[in-house]
C-alpha positions as CSV (number, residue, x, y, z in Angstrom):
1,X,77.2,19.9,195.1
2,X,76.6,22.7,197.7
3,X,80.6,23.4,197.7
4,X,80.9,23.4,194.2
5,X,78.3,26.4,194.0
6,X,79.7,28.2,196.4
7,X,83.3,28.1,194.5
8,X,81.7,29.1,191.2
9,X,79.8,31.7,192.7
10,X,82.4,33.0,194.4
11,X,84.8,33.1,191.2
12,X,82.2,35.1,189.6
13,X,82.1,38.4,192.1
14,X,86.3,38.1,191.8
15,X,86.0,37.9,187.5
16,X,83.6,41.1,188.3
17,X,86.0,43.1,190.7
18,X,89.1,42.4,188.4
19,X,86.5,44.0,185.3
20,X,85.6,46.8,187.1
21,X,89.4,47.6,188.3
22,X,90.5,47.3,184.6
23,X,87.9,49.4,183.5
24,X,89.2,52.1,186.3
25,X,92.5,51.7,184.9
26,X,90.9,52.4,180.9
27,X,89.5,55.6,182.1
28,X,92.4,56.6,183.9
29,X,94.8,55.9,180.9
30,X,92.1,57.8,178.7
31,X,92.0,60.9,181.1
32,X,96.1,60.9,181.3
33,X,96.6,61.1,177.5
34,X,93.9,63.4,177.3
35,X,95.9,66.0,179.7
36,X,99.4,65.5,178.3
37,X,98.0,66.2,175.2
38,X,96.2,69.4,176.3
39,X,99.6,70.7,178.3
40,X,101.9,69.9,175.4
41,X,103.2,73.5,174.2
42,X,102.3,75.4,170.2
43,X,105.2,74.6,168.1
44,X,108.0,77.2,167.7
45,X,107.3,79.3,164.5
46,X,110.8,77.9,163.0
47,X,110.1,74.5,163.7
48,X,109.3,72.4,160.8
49,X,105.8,71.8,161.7
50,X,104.9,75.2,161.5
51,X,102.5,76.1,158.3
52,X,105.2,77.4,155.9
53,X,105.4,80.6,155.3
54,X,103.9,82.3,152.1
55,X,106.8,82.5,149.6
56,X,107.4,85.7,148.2
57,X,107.8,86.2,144.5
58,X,111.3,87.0,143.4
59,X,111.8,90.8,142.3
60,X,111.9,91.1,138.7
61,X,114.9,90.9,137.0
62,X,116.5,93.6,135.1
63,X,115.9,93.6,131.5
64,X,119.2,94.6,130.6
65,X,121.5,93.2,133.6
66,X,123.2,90.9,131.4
67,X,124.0,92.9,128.9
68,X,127.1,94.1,127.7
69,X,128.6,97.5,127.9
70,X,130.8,99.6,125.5
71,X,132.4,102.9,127.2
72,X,133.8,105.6,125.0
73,X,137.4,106.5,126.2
74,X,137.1,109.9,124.5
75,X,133.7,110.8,125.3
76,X,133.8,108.5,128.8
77,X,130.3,107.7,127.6
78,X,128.5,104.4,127.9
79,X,125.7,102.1,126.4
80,X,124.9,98.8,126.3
81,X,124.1,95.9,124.2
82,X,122.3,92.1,125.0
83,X,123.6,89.0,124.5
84,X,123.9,87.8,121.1
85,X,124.9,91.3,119.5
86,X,128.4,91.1,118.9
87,X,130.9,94.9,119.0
88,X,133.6,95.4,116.6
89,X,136.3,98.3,115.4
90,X,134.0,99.9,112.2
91,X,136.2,98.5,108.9
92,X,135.8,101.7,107.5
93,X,137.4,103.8,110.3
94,X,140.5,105.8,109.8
95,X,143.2,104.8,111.8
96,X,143.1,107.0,115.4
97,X,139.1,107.1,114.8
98,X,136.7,105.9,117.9
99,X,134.0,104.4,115.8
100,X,132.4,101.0,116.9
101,X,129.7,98.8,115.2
102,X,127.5,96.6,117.5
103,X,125.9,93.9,115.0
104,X,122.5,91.6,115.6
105,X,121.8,88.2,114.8
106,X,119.3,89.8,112.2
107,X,122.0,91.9,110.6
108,X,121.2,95.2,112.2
109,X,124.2,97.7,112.9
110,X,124.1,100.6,115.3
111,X,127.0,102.5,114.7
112,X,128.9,104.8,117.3
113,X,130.7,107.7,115.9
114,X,133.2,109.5,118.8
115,X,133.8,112.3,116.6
116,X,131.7,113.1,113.6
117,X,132.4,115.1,110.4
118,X,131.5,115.8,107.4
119,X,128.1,114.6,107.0
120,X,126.2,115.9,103.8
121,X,122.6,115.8,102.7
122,X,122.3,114.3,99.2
123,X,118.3,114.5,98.9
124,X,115.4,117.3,97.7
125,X,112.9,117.8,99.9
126,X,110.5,119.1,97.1
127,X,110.7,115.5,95.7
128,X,112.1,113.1,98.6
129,X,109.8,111.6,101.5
130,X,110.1,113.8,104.6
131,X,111.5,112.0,107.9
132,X,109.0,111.9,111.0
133,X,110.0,111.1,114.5
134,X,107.6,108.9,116.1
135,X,109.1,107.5,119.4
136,X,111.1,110.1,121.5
137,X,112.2,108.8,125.0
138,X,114.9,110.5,127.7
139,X,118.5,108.7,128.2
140,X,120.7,108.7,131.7
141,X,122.7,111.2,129.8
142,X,121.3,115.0,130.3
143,X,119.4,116.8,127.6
144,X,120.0,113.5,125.5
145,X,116.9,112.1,123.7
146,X,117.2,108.6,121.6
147,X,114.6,108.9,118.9
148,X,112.6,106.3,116.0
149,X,112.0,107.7,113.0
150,X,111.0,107.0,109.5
151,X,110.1,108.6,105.9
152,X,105.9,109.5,105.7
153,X,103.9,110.6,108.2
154,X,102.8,106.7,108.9
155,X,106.2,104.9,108.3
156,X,106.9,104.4,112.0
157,X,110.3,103.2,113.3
158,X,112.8,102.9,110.2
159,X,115.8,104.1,111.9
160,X,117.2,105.2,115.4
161,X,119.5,107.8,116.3
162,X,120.5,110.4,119.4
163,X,119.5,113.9,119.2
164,X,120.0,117.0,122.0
165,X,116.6,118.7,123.1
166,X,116.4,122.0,123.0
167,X,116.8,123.7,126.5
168,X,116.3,120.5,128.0
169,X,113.3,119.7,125.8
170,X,112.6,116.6,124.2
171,X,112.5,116.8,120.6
172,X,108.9,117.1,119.2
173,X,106.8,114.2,117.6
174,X,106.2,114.9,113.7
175,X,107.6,116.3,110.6
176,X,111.5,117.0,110.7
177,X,111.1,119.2,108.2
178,X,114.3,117.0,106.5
179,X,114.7,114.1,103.9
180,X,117.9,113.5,104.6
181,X,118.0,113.0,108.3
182,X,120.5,112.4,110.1
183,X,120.2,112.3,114.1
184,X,123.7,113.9,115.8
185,X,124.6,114.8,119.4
186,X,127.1,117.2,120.6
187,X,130.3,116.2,123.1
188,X,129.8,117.3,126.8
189,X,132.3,119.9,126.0
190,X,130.4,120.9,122.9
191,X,133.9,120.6,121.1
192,X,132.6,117.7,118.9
193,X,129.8,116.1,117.0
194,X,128.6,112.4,117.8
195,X,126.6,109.7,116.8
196,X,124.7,106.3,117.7
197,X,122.6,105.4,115.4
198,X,121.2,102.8,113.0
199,X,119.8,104.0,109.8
200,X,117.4,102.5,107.2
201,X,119.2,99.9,105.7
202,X,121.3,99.4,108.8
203,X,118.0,98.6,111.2
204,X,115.8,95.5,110.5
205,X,111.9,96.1,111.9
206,X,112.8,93.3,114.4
207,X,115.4,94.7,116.4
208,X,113.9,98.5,116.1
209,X,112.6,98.2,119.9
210,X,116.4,96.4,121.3
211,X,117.9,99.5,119.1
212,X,116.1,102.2,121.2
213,X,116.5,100.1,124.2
214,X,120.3,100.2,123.4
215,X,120.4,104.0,122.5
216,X,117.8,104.7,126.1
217,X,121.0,103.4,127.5
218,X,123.4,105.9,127.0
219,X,124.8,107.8,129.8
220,X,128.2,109.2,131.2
221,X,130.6,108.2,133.2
């Protein structure tokens, strides 16, 4: 009985020893993770694990970079027209005559006139509404000004049309002191008389904005 403590009392300080060597080893394991971890390098900034970068909102897109683009070869003069507006040869034109129609979906027709004649005023301004200009902006073409007009002081945009300024001036805001108007630019070479326009029952009230957009667009080559 003596022997058989001993054994069993021996295997217990060896079951200890071998528990506290393994629980060595546990801390050791523990503290080598720990420093590879702390050692391992910061990602690269390209790497994919990198916080992404903050995306930057795309530049806004030009209004009028798809539209389309008529270019007089008299005048070598330019404007443009969106999508959906459709050019053609003016039906009425003589034959040799560079005049163009650009038509809406709405109907609206803005009429280009290369060389201009002959335009009459067949109204009394003692008796006939007075046109007023009440949107006057600058083109890319000098001392060029497309204009929005009506007939009454408070009609607002009835009809559209180029005019020169005066010495560079714009046009003023207000009474044209005309019932029948009719907006007209010279050549560059002053040699002739020109339109683009759309008058009142060529211009419908939703397209007046798109027809001075297209007129603010005029500019030479």
């Amino acid at each position: 009985m003596g022997k058989m403590k001993q054994k069993a009392d021996g295997f217990g300080v060896v079951e200890l020893i071998l528990l506290i060597l393994l629980l060595i080893l546990l801390a050791w394991l523990g503290w080598y993770v720990y420093q590879s971890n702390q050692k391992k390098p910061p990602p690269a900034s390209g790497s994919q694990s990198a916080a992404p970068a903050e995306k930057k909102s795309a530049p806004q897109q030009n209004s009028m970079a798809n539209w389309q683009e008529y270019c007089s070869p008299l005048e070598k003069a330019c404007f443009k027209y969106p999508p959906g507006w459709t050019k053609a040869a003016d039906p009425n034109a003589n034959p040799g005559d560079e005049i163009v129609n650009v038509t809406s979906l709405n109907g609206t027709v803005i009429n280009w006139n290369a060389n201009q004649a002959g335009v009459g005023n067949g109204c009394d301004p003692a008796t006939d509404p007075i046109a007023y200009l009440s949107t006057i902006q600058a083109t890319q073409a000098p001392n060029v000004f497309a204009v929005g007009f009506g007939y009454g002081a408070n009609s607002g945009v009835q009809a559209v049309g180029l005019l020169n300024g005066t010495n560079g001036q714009a046009p003023a805001a207000g009474s044209t002191g005309q019932c029948g108007y009719i907006p007209i630019i010279k050549s560059k070479d002053g040699s002739r008389e020109m339109w683009l326009s759309a008058g009142t029952t060529k211009l419908k009230a939703a397209d007046a904005q798109t027809a001075l957009q297209i007129l603010g667009s005029y500019y030479y080559k």
